[in-house]
Short mmCIF file of the C-alpha atoms (twelve columns), coordinates in Angstrom:
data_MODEL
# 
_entry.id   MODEL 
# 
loop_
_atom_site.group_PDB 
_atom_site.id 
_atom_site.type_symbol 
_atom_site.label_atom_id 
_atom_site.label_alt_id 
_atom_site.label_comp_id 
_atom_site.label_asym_id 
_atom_site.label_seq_id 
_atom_site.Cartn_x 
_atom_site.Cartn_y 
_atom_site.Cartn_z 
_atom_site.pdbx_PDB_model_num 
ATOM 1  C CA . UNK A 1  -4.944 -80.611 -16.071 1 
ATOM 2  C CA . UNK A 2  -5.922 -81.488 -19.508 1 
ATOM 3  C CA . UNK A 3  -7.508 -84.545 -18.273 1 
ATOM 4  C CA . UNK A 4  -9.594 -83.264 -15.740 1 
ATOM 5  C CA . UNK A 5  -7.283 -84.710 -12.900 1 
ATOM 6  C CA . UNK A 6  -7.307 -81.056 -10.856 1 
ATOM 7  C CA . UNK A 7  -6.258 -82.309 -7.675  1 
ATOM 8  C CA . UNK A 8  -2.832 -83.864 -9.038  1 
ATOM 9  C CA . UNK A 9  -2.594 -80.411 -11.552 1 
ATOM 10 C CA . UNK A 10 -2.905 -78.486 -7.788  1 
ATOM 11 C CA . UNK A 11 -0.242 -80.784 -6.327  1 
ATOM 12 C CA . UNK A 12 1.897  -80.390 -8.804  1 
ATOM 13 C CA . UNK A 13 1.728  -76.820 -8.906  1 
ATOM 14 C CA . UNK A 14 -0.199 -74.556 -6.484  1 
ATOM 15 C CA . UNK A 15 -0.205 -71.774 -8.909  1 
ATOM 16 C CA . UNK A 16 -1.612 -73.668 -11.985 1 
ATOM 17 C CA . UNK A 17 -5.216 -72.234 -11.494 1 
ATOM 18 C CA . UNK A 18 -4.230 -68.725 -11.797 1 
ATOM 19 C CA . UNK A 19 -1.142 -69.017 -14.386 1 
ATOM 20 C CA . UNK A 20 -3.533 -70.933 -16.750 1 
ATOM 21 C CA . UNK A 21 -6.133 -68.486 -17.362 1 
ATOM 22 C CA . UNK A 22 -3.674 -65.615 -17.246 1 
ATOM 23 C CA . UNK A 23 -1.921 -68.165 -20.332 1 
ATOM 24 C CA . UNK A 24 -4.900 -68.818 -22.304 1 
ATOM 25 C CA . UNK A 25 -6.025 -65.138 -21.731 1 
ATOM 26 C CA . UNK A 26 -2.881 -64.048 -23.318 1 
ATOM 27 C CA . UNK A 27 -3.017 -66.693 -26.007 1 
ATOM 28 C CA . UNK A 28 -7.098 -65.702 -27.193 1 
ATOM 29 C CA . UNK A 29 -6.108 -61.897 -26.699 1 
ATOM 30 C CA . UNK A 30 -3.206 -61.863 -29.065 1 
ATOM 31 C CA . UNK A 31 -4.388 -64.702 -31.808 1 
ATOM 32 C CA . UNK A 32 -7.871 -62.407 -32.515 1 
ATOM 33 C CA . UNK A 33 -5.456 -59.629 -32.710 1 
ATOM 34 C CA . UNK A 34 -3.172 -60.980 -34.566 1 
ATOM 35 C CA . UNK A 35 -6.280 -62.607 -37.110 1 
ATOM 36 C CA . UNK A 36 -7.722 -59.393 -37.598 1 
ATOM 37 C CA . UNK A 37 -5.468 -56.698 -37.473 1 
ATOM 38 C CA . UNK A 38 -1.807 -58.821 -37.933 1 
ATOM 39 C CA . UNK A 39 -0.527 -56.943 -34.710 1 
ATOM 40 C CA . UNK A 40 1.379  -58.774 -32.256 1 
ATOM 41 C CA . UNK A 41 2.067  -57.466 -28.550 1 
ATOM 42 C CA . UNK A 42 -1.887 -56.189 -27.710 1 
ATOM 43 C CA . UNK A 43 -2.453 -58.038 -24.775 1 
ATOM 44 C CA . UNK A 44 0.760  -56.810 -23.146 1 
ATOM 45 C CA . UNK A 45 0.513  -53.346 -24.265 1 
ATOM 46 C CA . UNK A 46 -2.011 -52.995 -21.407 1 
ATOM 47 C CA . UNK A 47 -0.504 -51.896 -17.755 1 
ATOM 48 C CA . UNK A 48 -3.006 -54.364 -15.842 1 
ATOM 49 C CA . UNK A 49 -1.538 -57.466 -17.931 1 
ATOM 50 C CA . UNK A 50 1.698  -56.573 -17.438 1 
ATOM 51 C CA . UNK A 51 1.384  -55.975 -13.810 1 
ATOM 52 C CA . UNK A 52 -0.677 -59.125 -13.216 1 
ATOM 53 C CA . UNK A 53 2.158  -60.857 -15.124 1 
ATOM 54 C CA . UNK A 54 4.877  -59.904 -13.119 1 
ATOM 55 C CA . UNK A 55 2.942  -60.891 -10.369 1 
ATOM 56 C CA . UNK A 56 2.614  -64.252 -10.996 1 
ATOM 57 C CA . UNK A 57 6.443  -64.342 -12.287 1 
ATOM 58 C CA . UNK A 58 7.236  -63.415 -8.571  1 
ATOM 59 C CA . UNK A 59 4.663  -65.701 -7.205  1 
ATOM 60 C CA . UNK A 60 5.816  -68.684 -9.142  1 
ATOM 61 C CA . UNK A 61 10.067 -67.722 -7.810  1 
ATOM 62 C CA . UNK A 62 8.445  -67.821 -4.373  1 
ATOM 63 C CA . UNK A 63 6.796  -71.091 -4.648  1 
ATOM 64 C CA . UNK A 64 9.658  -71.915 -7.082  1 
ATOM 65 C CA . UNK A 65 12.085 -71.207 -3.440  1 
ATOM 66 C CA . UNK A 66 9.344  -72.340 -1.024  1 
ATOM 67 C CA . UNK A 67 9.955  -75.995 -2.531  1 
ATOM 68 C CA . UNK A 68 13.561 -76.188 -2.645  1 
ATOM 69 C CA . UNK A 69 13.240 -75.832 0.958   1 
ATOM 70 C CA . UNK A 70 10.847 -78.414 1.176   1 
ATOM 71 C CA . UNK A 71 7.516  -76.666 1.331   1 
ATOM 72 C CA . UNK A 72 4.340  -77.513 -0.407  1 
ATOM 73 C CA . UNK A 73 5.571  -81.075 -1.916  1 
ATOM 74 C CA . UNK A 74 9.180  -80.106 -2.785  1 
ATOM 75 C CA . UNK A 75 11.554 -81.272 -2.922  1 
ATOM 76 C CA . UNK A 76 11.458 -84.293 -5.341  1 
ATOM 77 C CA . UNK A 77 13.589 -86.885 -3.978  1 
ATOM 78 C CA . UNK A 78 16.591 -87.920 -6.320  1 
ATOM 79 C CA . UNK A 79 16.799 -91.983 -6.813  1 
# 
C-alpha cells in the first residue's frame, strides 16, 4: 500500500482500506495529544473509537475465518 500498488494491498487484505485510516487516525490523534498535553489514551477515551474499533477487530476474525475456509484468496497454499 505504501507504494501505491492498491489493487494487490485489496487482495491481500479486503479490510486494509478501512483498518488504515482507523490506524493512522489513532496514530495523529494520540501523537498531538501526547505533543501537547503528554497524555496518552485520548483517542480511545472516546465511545465512537472504541466501538468502531471493535468493529473492525470482529470484521478482521471474520475475514480472518472466511479465508481459512477458502474464501476471498485464502487459503495460501503450503509448498
Amino acid at each position: 500500500m505504501l507504494h501505491l500498488h492498491l489493487g494487490e494491498a485489496f487482495h491481500l487484505h479486503p479490510l486494509v482500506f478501512v483498518v488504515m485510516p482507523y490506524l493512522a487516525a489513532l496514530a495523529f490523534v494520540e501523537g498531538y495529544a501526547f505533543v501537547l498535553r503528554g497524555e496518552l489514551g485520548t483517542f480511545l477515551a472516546l465511545r465512537s473509537a472504541r466501538v468502531i474499533g471493535f468493529g473492525l477487530c470482529v470484521a478482521l476474525f471474520v475475514v480472518w475465518i472466511a479465508r481459512f475456509f477458502g474464501a476471498l484468496g485464502g487459503p495460501v497454499p503450503t509448498s
